[in-house]
KEBATOR-523063 format. One record per residue (C-alpha): residue in one letter; chain; x, y, z. Coordinates in steps of 0.5 Angstrom, whole numbers. Each point is the difference from the previous one (the first is absolute). Example, Ala and Ser with C-alpha at 12.3 -4.5 7.8 and 13.67 -1.06 7.14 Angstrom:
% residues 2
<r resn="a" chain="A" X="25" Y="-9" Z="16"/>
<r resn="s" chain="A" X="2" Y="7" Z="-2"/>
% end
This chain:
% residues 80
<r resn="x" chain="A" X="49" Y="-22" Z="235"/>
<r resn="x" chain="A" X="0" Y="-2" Z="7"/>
<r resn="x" chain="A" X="6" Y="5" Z="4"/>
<r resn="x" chain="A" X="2" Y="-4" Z="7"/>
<r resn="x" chain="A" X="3" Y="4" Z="7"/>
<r resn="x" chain="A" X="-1" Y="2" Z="7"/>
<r resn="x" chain="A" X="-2" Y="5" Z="4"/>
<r resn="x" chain="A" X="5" Y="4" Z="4"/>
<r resn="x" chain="A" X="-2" Y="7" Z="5"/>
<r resn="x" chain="A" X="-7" Y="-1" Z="-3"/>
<r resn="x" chain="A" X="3" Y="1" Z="-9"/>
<r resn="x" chain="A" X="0" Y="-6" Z="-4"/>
<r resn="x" chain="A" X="7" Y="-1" Z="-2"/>
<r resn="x" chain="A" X="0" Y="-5" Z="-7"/>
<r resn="x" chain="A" X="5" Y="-6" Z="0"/>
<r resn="x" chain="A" X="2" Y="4" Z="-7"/>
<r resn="x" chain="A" X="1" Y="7" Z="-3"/>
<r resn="x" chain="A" X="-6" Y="0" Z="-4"/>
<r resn="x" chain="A" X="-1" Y="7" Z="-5"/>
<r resn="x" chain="A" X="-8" Y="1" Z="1"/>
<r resn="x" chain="A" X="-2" Y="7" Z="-3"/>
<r resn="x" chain="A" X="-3" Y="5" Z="5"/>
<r resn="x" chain="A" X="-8" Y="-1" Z="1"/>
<r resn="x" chain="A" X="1" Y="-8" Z="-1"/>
<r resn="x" chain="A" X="-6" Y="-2" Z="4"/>
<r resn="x" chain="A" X="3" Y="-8" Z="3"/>
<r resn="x" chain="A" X="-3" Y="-5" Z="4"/>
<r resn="x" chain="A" X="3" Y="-2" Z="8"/>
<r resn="x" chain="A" X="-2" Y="-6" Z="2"/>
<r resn="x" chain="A" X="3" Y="-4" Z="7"/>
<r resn="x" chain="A" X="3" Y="-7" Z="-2"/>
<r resn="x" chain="A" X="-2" Y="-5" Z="5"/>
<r resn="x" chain="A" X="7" Y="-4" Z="1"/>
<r resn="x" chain="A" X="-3" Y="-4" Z="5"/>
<r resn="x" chain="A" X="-6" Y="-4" Z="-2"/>
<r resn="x" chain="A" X="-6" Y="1" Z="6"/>
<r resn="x" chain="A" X="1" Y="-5" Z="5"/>
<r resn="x" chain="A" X="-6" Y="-6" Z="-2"/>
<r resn="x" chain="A" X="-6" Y="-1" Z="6"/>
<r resn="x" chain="A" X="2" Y="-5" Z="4"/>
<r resn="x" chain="A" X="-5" Y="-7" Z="0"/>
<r resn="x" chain="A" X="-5" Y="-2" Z="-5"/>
<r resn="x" chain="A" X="-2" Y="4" Z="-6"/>
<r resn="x" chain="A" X="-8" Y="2" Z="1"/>
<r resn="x" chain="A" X="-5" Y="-3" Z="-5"/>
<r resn="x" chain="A" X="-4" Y="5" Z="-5"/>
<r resn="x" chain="A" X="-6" Y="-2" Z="5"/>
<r resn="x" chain="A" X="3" Y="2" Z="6"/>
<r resn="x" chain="A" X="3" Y="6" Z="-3"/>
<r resn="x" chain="A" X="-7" Y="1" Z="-3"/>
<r resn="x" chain="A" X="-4" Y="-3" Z="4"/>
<r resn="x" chain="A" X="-4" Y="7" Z="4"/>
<r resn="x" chain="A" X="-2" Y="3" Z="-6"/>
<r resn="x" chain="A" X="-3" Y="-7" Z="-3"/>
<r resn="x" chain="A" X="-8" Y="1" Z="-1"/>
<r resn="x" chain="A" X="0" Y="8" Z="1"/>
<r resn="x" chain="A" X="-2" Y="2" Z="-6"/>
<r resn="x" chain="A" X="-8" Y="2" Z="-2"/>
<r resn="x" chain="A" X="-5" Y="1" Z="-5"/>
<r resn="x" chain="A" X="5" Y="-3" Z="-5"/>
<r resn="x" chain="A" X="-2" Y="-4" Z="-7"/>
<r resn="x" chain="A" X="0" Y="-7" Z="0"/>
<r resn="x" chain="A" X="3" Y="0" Z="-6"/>
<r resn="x" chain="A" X="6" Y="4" Z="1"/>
<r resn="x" chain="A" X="5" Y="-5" Z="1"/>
<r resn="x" chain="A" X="-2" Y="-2" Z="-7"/>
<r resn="x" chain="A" X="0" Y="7" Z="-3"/>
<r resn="x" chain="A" X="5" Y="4" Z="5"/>
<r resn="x" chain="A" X="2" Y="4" Z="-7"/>
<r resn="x" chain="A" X="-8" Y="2" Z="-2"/>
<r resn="x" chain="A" X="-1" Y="3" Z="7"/>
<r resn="x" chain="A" X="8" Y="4" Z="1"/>
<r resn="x" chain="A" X="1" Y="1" Z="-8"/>
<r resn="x" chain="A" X="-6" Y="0" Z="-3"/>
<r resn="x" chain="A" X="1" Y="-6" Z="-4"/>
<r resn="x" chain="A" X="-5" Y="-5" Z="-4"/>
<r resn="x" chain="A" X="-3" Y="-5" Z="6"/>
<r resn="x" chain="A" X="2" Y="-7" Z="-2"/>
<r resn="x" chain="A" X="-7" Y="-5" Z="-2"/>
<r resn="x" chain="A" X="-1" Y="-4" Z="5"/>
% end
């Protein structure tokens, strides 16, 4: 069940009564009501976003990306 209100001198004030026993743990999280404004100009390509750590890591397996769940989880290589 989800309690909506405000925060007023520091206390949150809920938008109506609500009979909570005492000791009830409740989670308080802020409600973005305005959306963050969007970046202007174009949106940069995973490439451009990525781009510094392309090649960066060594001594890696030649087959890890056929194999990735062999070498984090232990699964069963694939056959080649």
């Amino acid at each position: 069940m989800t309690y909506r209100g405000r925060i007023k001198n520091g206390v949150v004030i809920l938008d109506r009564p609500v009979s909570l026993p005492d000791g009830s743990e409740v989670e308080v999280r802020p409600v973005d009501l305005v959306p963050p404004p969007r970046p202007s100009g174009p949106i940069p390509s995973l490439y451009e976003r990525y781009k510094d750590f392309i090649g960066i890591a060594e001594g890696l397996p030649a087959d890890l990306a056929e194999n990735h769940d062999h070498y984090i989880h232990g699964a069963p290589k694939h056959s080649p």
